[in-house]
Every structure is written in C-alpha cells, then in structure tokens.
N, C-alpha and C positions, 0 to 999 in steps of 0.2 A: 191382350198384353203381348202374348207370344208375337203376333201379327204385327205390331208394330215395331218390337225388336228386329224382329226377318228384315222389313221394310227398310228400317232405319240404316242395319247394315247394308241389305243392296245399296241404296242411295248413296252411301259412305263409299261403297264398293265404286261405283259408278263416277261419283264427283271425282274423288282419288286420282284419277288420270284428268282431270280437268284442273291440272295446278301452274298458272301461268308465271310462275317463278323456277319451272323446272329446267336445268340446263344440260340434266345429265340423264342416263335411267340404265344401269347395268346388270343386266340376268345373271345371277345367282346358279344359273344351270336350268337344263331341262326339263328333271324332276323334281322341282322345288318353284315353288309359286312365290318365293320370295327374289325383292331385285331391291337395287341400291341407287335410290334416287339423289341428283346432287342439286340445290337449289341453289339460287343468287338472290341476297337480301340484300336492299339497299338501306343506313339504319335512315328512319322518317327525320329526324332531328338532326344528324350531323351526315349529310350526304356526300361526303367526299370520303366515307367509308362503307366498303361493299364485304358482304361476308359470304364463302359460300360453305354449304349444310349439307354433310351428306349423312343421310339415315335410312337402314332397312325398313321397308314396307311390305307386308305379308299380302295379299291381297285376297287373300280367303279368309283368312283367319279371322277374327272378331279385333283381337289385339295387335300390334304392330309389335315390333320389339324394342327394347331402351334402345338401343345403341346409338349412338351419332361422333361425328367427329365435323367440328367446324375451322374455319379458319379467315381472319379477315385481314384485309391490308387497307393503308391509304389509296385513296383511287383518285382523290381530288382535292379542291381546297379546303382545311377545318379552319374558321375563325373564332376567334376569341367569343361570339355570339353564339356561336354554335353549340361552344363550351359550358356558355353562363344561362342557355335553355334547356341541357340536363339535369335529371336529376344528380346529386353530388353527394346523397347521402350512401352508406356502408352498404346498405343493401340496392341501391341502383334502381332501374329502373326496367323492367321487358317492353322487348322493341317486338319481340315476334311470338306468337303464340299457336300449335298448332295440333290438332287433335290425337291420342294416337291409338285411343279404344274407343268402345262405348262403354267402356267401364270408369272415365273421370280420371282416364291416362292422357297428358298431356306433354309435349315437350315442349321447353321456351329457350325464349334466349333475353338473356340478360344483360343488358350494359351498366357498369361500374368503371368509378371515372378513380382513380389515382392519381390524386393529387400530387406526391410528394415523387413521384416517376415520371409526372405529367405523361398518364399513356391509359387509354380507354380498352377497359378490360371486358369481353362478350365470352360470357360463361351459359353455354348449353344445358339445360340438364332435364332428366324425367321429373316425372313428381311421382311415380310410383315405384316403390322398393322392388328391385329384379335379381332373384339370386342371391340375398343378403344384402345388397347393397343400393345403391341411387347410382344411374349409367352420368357421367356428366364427361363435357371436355369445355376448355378453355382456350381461346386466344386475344394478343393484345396486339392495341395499334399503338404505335409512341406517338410523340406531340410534336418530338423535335423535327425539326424544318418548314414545320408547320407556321402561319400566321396567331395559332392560338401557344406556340409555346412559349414560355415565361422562361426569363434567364435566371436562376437561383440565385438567392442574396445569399452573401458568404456570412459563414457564423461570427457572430461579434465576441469577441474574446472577454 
C-alpha cells in the first residue's frame, strides 16, 4: 500500500513539470519548493475565449495549496452556436479539471452562462475546505460585440 502511495506521488512529482498548457512558472524563493505556475486554457466549446490560471504547486509536498487566481478575455469570435452548445443551467458546466493532492483535492473551472448580462461567467474553485473555507476566484467574459449578443427587448409597460 505504502509503495504505491511513494510511487504514485513520484509519478505525480514527475508528470507535474510535463504540463503543456503551461505559459508561466515563478520561484517562490530559494528555500521554499513552492512556485507559481501560470497556464493558458482555451474553453473546448466557445474558442474565442482563453483564460489564464495561475496556482501554487508544492512540489514535494503530497498536497498543492488551494490558492488560484484566474482571469479570461475574448480572444476571438463567440457565435450564437457557440452559445446555444453550452450548458445554461445555474450550475454550468467544467471545462477544466485538475488534480491538486492524492488526497481527492481537486481544482476546476467552471463556466456559467448569464443570461440576463449576456456574459460567460469562469469560476475557479477547490473542492477541498482550506483554513475554514473553499479558495475560489471568478472571472467574466461579456457578450457585447460579440456575434452571439442579443439586443434586449425593452419592458412592455
């Protein structure tokens, strides 16, 4: 059992620097094994928005830390398609998913579509409680000038 734990972690240890989304990696310092990897996601379903992800990775440690801060922008064109093959229910849909212990810590990202803002909301978060709380951050792309934006019907009196 032990033995495969060890294993599993090297392996993890190992793949870790084998992340072909990665665009950034900044040391932490000299005495700290910790650094601050920044990645480029493209979301699979609406490709004219790119987000990028930076989050602490320990690289000794067994566990990674919650933390992350994302951020995403229009990069291209969203069409009305693009739109109507999301999910569009309250809880959205994860476009990204990635490991962050061998203990069933995980960080995602989430897209959530706002209808009534017309703007696709990517919300980061752990799924494991860190310190009392869930690490998460949030960012939105709007719709306007987009091909999928809808011009609002005015309220009928």
């Amino acid at each position: 059992m032990w033995k495969a734990l060890i294993f599993g972690g090297m392996a993890a240890l190992v793949l870790s620097g084998c992340d072909n989304n990665e665009v950034g990696d900044v040391s932490l310092g000299l005495f700290t094994t910790k650094d601050i990897k920044i990645e480029v996601l493209a979301d699979p379903l609406v490709p004219g928005v790119t987000c990028h992800m930076s989050n602490v990775v320990a690289n000794l440690n067994l566990a990674d830390p919650s933390d992350m801060s994302i951020s995403c922008r229009q990069t291209g064109e969203i069409t009305p398609a693009m739109i109507a093959a999301i999910d569009r229910s309250k809880s959205g849909d994860i476009v990204f998913k990635k490991s962050k212990s061998i203990f069933l810590k995980s960080l995602k990202i989430r897209r959530i579509y706002d209808e009534q803002s017309q703007s696709l909301l990517y919300l980061a978060y752990s799924t494991k409680e860190t310190s009392g709380s869930y690490k998460h951050a949030m960012s939105t792309v709007p719709l306007w000038g987009t091909l999928a934006y809808k011009e609002p019907t005015p309220a009928q009196p």
